[in-house]
C-alpha positions in Angstrom: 26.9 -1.7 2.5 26.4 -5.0 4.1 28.5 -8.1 2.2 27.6 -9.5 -0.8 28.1 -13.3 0.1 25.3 -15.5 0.2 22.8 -15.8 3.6 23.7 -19.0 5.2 19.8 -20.8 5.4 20.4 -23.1 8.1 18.6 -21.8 11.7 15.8 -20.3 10.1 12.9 -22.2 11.8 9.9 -24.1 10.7 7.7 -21.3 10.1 8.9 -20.0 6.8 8.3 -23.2 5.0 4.5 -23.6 6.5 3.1 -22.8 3.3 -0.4 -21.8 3.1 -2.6 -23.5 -0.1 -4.7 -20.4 0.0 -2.3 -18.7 -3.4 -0.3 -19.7 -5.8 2.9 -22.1 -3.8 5.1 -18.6 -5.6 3.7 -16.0 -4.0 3.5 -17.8 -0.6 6.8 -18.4 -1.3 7.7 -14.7 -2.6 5.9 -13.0 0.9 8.2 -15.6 3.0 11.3 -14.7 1.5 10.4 -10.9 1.4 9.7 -11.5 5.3 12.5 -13.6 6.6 15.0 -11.9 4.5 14.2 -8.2 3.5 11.5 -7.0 5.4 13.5 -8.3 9.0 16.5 -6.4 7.6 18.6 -9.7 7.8 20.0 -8.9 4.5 20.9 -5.5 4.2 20.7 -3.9 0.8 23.7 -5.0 -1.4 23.6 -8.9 0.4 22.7 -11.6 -1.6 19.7 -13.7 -1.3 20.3 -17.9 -0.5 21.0 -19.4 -3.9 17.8 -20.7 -5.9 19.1 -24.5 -5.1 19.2 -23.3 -1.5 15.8 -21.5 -1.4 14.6 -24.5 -3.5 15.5 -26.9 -0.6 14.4 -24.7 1.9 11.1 -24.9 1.0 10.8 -28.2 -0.7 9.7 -26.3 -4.1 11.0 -26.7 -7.7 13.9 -24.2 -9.0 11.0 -23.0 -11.5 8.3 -22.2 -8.7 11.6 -20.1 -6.6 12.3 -18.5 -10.2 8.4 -17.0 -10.6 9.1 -16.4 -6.5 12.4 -14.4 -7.0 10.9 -12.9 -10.5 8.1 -11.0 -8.6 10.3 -9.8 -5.8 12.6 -7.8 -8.8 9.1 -6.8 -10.4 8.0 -5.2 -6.9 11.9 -3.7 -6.6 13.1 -5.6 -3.5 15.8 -7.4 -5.4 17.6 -7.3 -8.6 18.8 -10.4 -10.6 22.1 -10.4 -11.5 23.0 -13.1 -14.1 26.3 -15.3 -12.6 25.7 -13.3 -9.2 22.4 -14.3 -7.9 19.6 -12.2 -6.4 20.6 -8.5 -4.8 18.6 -7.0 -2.1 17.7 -3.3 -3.2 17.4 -0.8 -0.4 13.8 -0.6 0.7 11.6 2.1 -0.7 10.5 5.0 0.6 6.6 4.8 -0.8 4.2 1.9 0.0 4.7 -0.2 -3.9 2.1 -2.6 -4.8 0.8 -4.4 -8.0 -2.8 -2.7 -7.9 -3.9 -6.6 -9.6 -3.4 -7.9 -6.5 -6.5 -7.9 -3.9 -4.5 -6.8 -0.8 -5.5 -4.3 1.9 -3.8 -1.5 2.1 -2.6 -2.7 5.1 -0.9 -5.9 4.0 0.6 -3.7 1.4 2.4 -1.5 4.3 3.3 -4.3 5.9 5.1 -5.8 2.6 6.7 -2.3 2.4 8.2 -2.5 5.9 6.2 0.3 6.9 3.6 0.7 10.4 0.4 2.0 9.4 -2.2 3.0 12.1 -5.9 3.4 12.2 -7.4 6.5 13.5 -10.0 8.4 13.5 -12.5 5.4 13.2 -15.8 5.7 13.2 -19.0 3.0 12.6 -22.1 4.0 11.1 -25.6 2.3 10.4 -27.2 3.7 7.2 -29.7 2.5 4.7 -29.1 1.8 1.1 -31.6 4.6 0.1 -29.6 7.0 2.6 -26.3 7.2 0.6 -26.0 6.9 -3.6 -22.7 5.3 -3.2 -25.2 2.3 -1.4 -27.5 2.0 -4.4 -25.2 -1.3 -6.0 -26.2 -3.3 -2.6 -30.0 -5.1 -1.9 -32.3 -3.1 -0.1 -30.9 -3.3 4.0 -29.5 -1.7 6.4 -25.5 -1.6 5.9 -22.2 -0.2 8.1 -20.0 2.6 7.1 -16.7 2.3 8.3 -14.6 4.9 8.1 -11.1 5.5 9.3 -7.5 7.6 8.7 -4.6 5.7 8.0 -1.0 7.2 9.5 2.5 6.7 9.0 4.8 8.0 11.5 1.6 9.8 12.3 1.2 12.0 9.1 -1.9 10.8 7.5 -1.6 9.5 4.5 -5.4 8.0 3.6 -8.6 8.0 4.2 -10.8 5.3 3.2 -14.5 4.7 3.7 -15.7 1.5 3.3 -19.6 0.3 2.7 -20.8 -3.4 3.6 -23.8 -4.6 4.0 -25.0 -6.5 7.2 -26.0 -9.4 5.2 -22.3 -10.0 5.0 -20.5 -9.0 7.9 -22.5 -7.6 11.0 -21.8 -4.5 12.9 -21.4 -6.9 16.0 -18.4 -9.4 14.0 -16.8 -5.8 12.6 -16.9 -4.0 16.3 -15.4 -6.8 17.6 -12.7 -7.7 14.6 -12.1 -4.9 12.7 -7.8 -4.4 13.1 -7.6 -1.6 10.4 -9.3 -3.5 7.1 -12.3 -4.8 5.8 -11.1 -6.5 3.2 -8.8 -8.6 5.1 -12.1 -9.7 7.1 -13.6 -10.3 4.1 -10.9 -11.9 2.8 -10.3 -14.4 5.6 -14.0 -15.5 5.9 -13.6 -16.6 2.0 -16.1 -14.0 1.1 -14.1 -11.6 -1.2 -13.0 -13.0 -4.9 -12.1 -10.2 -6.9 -12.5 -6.6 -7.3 -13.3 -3.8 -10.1 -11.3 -0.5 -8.8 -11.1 3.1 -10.8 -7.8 5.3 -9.7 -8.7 9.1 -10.1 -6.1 11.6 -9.9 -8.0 14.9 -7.5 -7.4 17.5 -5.0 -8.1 17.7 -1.2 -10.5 20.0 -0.4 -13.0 21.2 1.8 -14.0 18.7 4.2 -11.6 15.9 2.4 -8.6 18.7 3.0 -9.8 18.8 6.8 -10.3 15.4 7.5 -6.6 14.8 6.1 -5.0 17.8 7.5 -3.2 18.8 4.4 -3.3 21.6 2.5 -5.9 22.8 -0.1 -5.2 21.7 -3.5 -2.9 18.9 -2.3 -2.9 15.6 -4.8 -4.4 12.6 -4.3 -4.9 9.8 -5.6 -8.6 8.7 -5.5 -9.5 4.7 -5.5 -13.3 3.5 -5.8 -13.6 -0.2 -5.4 -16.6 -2.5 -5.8 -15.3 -6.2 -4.3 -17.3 -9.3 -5.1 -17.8 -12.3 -4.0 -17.6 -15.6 -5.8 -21.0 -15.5 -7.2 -20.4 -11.7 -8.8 -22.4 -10.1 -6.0 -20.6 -7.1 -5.0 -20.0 -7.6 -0.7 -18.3 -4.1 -0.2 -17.7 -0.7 -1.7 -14.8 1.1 -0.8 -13.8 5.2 -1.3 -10.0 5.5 -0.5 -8.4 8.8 -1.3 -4.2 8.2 -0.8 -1.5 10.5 -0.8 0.5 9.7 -3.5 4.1 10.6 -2.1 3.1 7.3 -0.4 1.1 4.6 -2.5 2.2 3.7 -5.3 0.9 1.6 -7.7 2.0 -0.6 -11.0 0.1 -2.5 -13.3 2.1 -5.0 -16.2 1.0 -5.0 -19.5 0.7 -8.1 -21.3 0.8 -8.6 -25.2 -2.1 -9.8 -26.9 -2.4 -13.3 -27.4 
């Protein structure tokens, strides 16, 4: 277990404290720390993470913003918070974690895990809305199917099918820069704002079971996702079925106000 005596800040480079204005300053700040610290296996699990005056300095941000940073890093269980001892660094976990609130690919979230997720098995298809029920919430027009595997260590672990209609992104722009998600083109081009998503708990079988090479009757966890832009028009609908020894997600639970 690596020591327990604080990182030493100094060194790190510019680039960690290029905060984006895209999110919240905390969760710019949250991803940075989870990078530069955790995620590069600079601290090793049982290491402490720089003070909150420290990480407060090294990003220019006030103790209360690092505080909502380092609060979400314990909720996602990187780091526990130990009062008169700092922040801990947990060991990494074995299953891709998220906060299903957030609007992330699953991508980014395998990336925040420390895990490398491939694409395979990708495939680009030109349907019309009339050709597919799963179509019928887009405008009349032709739209692209874009389905693909996703592997770990190359087990497959998802398949996810997504649905989006020319209109919004055309089969040229996806051919050309499609890197595993739609989403995160979606996202970058400031055309995704939220999402409505279902989680349904089935089993692989026939040509699902084939397509994933596991074995009938295996779980899954099954994720339908309409994604909207900022108007409420819905810009892509996605299918995802995921293994669950390897997504995981939480959702908090507020008290009513």
């Amino acid at each position: 277990m690596a020591t327990s005596a604080p990182a030493d800040s100094a060194g790190l480079g510019d680039d960690i404290s290029r905060i984006r204005s895209r999110r919240q300053l905390h969760t710019e700040i949250r991803e940075a720390i989870l990078n530069e610290f955790i995620l590069s296996r600079k601290l090793e699990a049982g290491a402490r993470l720089p003070s909150e005056s420290e990480l407060s300095r090294l990003f220019g941000a006030s103790r209360v913003t690092i505080r909502a940073a380092l609060q979400s890093l314990k909720d996602q269980g990187y780091i526990r918070i130990v009062r008169g001892s700092g922040s801990i660094v947990l060991p990494l976990p074995e299953s891709i974690s998220s906060g299903i609130d957030r609007l992330s690919s699953f991508d980014t979230f395998a990336e925040q895990s420390g895990k490398e997720i491939e694409t395979d098995d990708l495939e680009l298809t030109r349907i019309q809305r009339d050709d597919d029920p799963l179509a019928a919430v887009f405008e009349p027009g032709p739209i692209t199917v874009v389905s693909r595997t996703k592997t770990i260590d190359g087990r497959k672990v998802a398949l996810i099918v997504d649905y989006v209609p020319e209109s919004v992104l055309s089969p040229d722009a996806l051919r050309r820069r499609f890197d595993g998600s739609v989403l995160d083109l979606l996202l970058a081009d400031g055309l995704a704002e939220y999402s409505d998503c279902t989680l349904t708990p089935v089993v692989a079988a026939g040509d699902l079971r084939d397509r994933l090479g596991c074995e009938n009757g295996s779980p899954l966890l099954q994720l339908s996702e309409l994604t909207r832009n900022s108007v409420g028009v819905v810009v892509d609908r996605s299918e995802a079925w995921l293994s669950p020894e390897t997504f995981r997600f939480q959702l908090r639970r507020r008290r009513e106000s």
